[in-house]
C-alpha positions in Angstrom: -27.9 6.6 -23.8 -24.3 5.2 -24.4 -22.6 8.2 -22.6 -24.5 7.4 -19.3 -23.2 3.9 -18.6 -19.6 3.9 -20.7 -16.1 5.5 -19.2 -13.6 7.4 -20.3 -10.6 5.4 -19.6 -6.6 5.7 -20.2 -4.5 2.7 -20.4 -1.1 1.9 -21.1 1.2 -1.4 -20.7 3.9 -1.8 -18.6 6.3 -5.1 -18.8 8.0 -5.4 -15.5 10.6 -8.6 -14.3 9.1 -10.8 -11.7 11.5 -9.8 -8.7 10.3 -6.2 -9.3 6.9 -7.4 -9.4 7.6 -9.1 -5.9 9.1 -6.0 -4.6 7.0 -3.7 -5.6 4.4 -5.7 -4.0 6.3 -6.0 -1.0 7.0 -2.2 -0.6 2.8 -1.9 -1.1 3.5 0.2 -4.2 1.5 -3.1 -6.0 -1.6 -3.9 -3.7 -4.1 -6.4 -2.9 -7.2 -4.3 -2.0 -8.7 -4.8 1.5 -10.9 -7.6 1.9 -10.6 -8.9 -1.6 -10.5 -13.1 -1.9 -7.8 -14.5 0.1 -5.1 -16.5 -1.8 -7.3 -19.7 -2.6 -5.0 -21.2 -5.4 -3.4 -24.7 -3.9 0.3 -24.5 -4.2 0.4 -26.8 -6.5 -1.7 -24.5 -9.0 1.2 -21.7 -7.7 3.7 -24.2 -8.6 2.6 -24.9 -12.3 2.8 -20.7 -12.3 6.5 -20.7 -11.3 7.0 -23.5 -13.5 6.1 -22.2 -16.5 8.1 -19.1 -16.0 11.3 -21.1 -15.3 10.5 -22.5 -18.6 10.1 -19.8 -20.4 6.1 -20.5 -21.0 4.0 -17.4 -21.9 2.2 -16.2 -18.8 -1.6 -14.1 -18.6 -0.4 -10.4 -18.1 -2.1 -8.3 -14.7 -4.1 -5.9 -15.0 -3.7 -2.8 -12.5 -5.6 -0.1 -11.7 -4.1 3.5 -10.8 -5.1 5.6 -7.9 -5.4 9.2 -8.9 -3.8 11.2 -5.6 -2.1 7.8 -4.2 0.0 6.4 -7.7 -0.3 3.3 -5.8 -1.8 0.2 -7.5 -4.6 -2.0 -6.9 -4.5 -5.5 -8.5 -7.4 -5.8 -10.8 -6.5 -8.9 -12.1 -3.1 -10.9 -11.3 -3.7 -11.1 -7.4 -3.2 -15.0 -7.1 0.0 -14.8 -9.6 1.5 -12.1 -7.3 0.8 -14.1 -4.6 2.3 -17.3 -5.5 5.1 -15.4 -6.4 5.4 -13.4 -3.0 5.5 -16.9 -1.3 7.9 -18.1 -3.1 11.2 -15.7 -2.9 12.3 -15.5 0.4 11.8 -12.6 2.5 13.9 -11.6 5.5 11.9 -12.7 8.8 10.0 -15.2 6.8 11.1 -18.6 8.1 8.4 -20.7 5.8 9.8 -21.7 2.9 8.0 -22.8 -0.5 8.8 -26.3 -2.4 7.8 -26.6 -5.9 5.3 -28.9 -6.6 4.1 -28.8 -10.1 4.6 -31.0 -12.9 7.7 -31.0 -13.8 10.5 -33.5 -12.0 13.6 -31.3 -13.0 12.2 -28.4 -10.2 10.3 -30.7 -8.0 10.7 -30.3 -4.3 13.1 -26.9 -5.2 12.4 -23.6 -3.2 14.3 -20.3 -4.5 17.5 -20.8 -2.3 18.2 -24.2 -4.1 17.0 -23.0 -7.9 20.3 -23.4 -9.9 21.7 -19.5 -10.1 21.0 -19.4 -13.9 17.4 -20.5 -12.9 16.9 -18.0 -10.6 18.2 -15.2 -12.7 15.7 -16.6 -15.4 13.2 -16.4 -13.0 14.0 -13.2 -11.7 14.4 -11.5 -15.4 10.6 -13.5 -16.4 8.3 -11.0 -17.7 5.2 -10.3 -16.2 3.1 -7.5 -18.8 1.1 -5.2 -16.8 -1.9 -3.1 -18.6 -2.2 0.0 -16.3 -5.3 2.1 -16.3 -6.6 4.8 -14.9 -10.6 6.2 -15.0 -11.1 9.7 -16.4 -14.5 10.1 -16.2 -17.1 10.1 -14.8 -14.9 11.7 -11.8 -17.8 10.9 -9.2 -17.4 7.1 -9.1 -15.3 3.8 -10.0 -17.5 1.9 -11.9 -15.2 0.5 -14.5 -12.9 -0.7 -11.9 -16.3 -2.7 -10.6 -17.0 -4.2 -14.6 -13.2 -4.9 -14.8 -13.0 -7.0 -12.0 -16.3 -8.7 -13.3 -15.6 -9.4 -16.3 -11.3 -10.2 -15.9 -11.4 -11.7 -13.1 -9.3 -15.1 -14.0 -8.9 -16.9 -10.8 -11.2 -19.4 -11.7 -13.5 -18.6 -9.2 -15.3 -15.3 -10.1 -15.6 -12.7 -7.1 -18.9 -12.0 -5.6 -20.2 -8.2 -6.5 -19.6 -7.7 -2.6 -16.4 -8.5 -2.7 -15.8 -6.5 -5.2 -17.4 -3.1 -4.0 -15.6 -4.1 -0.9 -12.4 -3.6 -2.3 -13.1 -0.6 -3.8 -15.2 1.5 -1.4 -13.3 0.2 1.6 -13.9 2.0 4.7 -15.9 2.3 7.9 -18.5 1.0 6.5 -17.4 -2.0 4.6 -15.3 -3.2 8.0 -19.0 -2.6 9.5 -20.7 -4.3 7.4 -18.5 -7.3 7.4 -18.3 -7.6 11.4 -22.0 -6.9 11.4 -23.0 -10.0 9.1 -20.1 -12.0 10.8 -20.4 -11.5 14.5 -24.5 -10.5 15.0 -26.3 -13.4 16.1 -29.6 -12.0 15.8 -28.9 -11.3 12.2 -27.4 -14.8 11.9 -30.1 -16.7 13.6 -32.8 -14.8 11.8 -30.6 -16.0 8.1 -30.5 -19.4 10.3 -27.1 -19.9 8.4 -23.9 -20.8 10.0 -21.5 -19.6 8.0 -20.6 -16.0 6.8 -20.8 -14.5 3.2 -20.5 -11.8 0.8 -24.4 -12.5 -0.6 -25.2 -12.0 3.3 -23.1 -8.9 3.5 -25.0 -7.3 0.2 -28.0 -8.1 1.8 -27.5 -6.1 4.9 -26.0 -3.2 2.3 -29.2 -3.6 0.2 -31.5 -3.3 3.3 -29.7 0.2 4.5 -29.5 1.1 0.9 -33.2 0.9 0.4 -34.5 2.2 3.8 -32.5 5.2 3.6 -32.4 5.9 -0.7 -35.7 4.6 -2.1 -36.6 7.4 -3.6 -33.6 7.6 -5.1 -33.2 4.3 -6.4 -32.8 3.6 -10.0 -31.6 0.8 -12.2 -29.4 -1.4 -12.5 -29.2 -1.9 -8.3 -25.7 -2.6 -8.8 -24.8 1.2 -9.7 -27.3 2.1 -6.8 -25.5 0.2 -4.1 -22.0 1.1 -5.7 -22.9 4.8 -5.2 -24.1 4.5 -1.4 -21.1 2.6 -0.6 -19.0 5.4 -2.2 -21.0 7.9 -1.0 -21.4 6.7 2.7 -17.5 5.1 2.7 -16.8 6.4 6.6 -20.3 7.6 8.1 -20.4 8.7 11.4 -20.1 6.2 14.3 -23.5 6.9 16.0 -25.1 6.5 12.4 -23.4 2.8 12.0 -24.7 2.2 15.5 -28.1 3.5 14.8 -28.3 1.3 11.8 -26.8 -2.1 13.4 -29.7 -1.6 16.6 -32.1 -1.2 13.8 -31.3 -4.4 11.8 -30.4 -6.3 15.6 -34.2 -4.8 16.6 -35.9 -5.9 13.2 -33.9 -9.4 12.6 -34.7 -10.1 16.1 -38.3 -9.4 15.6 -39.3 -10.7 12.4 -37.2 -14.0 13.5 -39.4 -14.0 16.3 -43.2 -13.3 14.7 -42.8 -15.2 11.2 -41.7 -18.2 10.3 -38.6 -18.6 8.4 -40.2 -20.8 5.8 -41.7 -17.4 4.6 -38.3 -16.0 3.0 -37.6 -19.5 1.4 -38.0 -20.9 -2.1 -36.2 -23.4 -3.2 -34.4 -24.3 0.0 -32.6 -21.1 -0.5 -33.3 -17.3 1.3 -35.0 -15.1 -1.8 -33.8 -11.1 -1.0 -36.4 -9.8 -2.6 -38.6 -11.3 -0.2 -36.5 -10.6 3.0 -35.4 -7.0 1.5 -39.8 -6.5 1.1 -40.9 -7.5 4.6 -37.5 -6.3 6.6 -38.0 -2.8 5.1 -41.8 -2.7 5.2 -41.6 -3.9 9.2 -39.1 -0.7 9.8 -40.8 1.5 8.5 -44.0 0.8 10.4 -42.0 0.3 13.9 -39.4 2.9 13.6 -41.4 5.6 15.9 -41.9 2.5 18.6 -40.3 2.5 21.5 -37.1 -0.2 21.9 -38.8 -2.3 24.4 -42.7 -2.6 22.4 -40.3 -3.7 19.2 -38.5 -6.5 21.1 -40.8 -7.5 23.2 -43.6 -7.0 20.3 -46.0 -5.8 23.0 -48.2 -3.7 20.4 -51.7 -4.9 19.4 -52.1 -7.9 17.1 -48.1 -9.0 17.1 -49.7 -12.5 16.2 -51.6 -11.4 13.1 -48.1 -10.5 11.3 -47.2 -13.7 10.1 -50.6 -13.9 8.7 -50.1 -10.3 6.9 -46.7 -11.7 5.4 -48.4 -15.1 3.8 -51.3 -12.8 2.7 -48.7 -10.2 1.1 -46.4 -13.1 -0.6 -50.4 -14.2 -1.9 -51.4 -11.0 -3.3 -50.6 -11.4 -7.1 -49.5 -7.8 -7.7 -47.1 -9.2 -5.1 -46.0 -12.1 -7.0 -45.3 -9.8 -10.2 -42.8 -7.9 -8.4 -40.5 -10.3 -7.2 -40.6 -12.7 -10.7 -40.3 -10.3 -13.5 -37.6 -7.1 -13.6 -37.0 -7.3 -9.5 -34.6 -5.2 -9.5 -36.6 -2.1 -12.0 -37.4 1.0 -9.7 -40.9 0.1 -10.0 -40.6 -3.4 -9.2 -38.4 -2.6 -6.1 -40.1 0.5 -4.8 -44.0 -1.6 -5.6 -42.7 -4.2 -2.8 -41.8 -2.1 -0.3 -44.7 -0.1 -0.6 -47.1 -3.2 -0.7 -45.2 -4.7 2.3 -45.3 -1.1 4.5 -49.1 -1.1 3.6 -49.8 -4.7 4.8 -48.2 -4.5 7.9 -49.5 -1.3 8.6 -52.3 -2.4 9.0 -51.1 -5.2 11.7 -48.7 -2.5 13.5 -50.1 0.1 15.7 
């Protein structure tokens, strides 16, 4: 139904001058969300910005989102404008200052100290238009704030659903997960990638996600990892720690016992695939003991690659991760198929 996935949302607009903008920002009243996208606009992209309010051009607006206890303001939308212009007015302390470098010759090379005055006051007195909103219902989660982002995002390079849940569930568990799929090199070396990222992160998020909430799950897995963040935002310590030795233990040992070839197609990892065999491992090794996990000293350890190219074979198998992977049936049919196969190999 219509009323399960739409929001009940108030919104208002809000035209504020740029040096308020600026010091709003700067006195955190306007935010920039933990771990969303760093600044990646080149200054001279910030330049043509600050240009084309010093000539008076018609600017995007920002869109803002209102916290309910806080009246503080996440950036929705806006973050790289805000930014740019944060850079550029001077702050006391900052010793960095900002040339313009945009198109135009008659401000080239000029940072705010050296603007003429009645260019700075036009600067200043620019209009930035704000649209302020604020999610009524449902009251148990922040969906909308998750479609806004997706679907406003202007930066020019659209954020990552991780990046966005991030941002809006940020806690223990999203610093976790970050230093987790950052700083774990059995998790790293079992990925065989270098380099850290937010499709990484979700992967870890959708591993825990599953292994604890399958039952649970339901479509679209989107929703279903928004809620767990939300709902698991600062677990316990000694639960964070019970879940990074789990994915250490199980990254370590499927790394060790199947070949990495297994969770490839197309030169790239395929989660459904890791997500499958990752969950389907734990759950047949959780009542091992540490040592018989890493040092796989339980019977037939050398069948279990075998069991993974027989599973990735079995066309029931190959239903579930090409058509609807992400339906409940799809998703829970893996894991049970993959649980079941290695069973059999686990003992």
């Amino acid at each position: 139904m219509l009323s399960d996935i739409s929001y009940n949302i108030t919104s208002y607009g809000a035209d504020y001058p740029v040096d308020g903008i600026v010091r709003r920002f700067r006195q955190e009243d306007i935010f920039v969300p933990d771990f969303q996208r760093k600044l990646v606009w080149r200054w001279t992209q910030s330049s043509r910005f600050i240009e084309s309010l010093l000539l008076g051009l018609p600017v995007p607006g920002i869109f803002l989102y209102k916290e309910k206890d806080s009246e503080r303001m996440q950036i929705v939308d806006g973050q790289q404008r805000i930014l740019s212009l944060n850079r550029f007015y001077p702050e006391k302390g900052k010793s960095k200052t900002y040339k313009l470098k945009g198109d135009h010759q008659y401000f080239l090379g000029q940072d705010y100290d050296s603007l003429k005055p009645e260019s700075r006051r036009k600067l200043d007195n620019s209009i930035l238009h704000a649209t302020i909103f604020e999610q009524r219902s449902p009251e148990n989660n922040c969906n909308s704030i998750y479609e806004v982002f997706g679907r406003i995002n202007t930066g020019g390079t659209l954020l990552h659903s991780q990046e966005i849940r991030s941002c809006l569930y940020y806690g223990n568990l999203s610093r976790w997960l970050r230093e987790f799929n950052s700083k774990n090199e059995q998790w790293r070396q079992f990925l065989n990638c270098s380099k850290s990222d937010s499709h990484n992160e979700e992967l870890i998020l959708r591993i825990i996600a599953l292994k604890q909430n399958l039952n649970d799950y339901s479509y679209p897995l989107k929703h279903f990892l928004n809620s767990f963040m939300e709902s698991n935002r600062n677990p316990p310590q000694q639960w964070l720690d019970s879940m990074e030795k789990w994915i250490d233990r199980i990254s370590y040992f499927v790394a060790k016992n199947i070949s990495q070839s297994i969770f490839i197609r197309n030169n790239r990892i395929v989660p459904v695939i890791v997500e499958a065999i990752l969950i389907g491992i734990w759950n047949c090794v959780e009542k091992l003991e540490e040592n018989e996990v890493l040092e796989g000293s339980f019977s037939k350890t050398k069948l279990l690659e075998e069991a993974a190219i027989q599973l990735l074979e079995d066309s029931e198998f190959q239903e579930l991760i090409k058509k609807k992977t992400t339906s409940p049936e799809a998703v829970k049919g893996r894991i049970e198929k993959a649980t079941k196969a290695f069973r059999e190999v686990i003992k």
